[in-house]
C-alpha positions as CSV (number, residue, x, y, z in Angstrom):
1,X,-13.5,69.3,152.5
2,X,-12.8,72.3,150.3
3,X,-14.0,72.9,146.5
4,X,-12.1,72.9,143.8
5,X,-12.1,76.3,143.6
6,X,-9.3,76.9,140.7
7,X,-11.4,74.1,138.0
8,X,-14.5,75.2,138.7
9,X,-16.2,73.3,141.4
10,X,-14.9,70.0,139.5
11,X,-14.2,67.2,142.2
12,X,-10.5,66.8,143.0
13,X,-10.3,63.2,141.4
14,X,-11.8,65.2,138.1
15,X,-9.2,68.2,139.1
16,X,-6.6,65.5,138.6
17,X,-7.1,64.2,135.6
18,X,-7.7,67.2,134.0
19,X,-4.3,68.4,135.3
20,X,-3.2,65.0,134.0
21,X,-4.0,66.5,130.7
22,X,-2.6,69.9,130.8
23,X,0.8,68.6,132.0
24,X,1.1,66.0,129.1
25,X,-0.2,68.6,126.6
26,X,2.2,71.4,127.9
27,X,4.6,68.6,127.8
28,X,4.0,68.1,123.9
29,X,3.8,71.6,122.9
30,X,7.3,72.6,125.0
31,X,9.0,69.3,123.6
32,X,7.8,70.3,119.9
33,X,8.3,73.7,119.9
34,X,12.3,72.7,121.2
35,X,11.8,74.6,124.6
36,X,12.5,71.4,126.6
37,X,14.0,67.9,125.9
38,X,13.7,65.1,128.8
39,X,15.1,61.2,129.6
40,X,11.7,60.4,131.6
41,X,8.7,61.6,130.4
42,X,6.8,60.0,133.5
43,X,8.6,61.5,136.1
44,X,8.8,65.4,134.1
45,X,4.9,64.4,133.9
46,X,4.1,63.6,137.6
47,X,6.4,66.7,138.5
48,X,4.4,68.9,136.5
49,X,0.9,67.6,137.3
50,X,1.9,67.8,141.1
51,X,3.1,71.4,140.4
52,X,-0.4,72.3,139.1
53,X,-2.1,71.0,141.4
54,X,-0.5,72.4,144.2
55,X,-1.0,75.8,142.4
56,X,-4.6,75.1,142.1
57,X,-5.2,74.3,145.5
58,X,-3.4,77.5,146.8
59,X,-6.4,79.5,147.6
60,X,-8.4,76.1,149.4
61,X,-5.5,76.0,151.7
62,X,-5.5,79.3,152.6
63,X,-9.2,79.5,153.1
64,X,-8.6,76.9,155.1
65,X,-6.1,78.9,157.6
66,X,-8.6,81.7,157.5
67,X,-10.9,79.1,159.4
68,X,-8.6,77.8,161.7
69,X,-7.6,81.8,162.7
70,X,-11.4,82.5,163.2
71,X,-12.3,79.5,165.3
72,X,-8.9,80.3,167.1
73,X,-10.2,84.5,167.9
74,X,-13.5,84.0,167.1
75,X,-15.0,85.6,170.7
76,X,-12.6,88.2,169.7
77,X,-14.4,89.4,166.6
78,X,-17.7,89.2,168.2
79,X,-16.5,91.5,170.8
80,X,-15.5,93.8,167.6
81,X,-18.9,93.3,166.1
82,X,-17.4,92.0,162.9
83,X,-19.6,89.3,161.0
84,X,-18.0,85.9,160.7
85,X,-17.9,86.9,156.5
86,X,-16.2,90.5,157.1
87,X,-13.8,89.0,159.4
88,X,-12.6,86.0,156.3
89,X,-12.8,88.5,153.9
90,X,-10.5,90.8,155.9
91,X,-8.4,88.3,157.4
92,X,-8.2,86.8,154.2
93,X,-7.0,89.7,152.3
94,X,-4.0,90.6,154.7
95,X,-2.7,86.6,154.4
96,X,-2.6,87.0,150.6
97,X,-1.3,90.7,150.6
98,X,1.2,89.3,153.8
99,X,2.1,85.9,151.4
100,X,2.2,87.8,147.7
101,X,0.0,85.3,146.9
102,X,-1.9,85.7,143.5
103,X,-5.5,84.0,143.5
């Protein structure tokens, strides 16, 4: 299973409440500065927790694909002579450069 790389190594049910806690606090702070007014605070809640998550999670899910690729071509790169680290680090770079992806 992958880290959670974007809270510090915090496990994922941690990750989630802390997220829990961002969302209602951004929630506050929007709603009393008069940025955002909402019906149901649960749902705009869950939305934005999910929305951080998923945002946090970006970079565990493209190491992730990184993996698969290698064990996919990985008699490839050992034809090259590229270590199993250059070749994520390298691979890795052109998804997120390929993607726009900001980690």
């Amino acid at each position: 299973m992958s880290g959670a790389i974007g809270l510090s190594g915090l496990p994922m049910h941690l990750q989630r409440e802390y997220v829990s806690y961002m969302a209602k606090e951004l929630m506050k702070r929007m709603s009393a500065a008069g940025l955002v007014q909402y019906d149901q605070p649960d749902y705009v809640h869950e939305v934005i927790s999910q929305v951080m998550l998923d945002e946090l999670s970006v970079e565990d899910r493209l190491n992730d694909e990184v993996r698969r690729i290698l064990e996919d071509h990985g008699d490839e790169m050992r034809q090259l002579g590229a270590t199993y680290e250059d070749a994520f680090k390298a691979i890795k770079k052109q998804l997120v450069r390929e993607r726009k992806v900001i980690l």
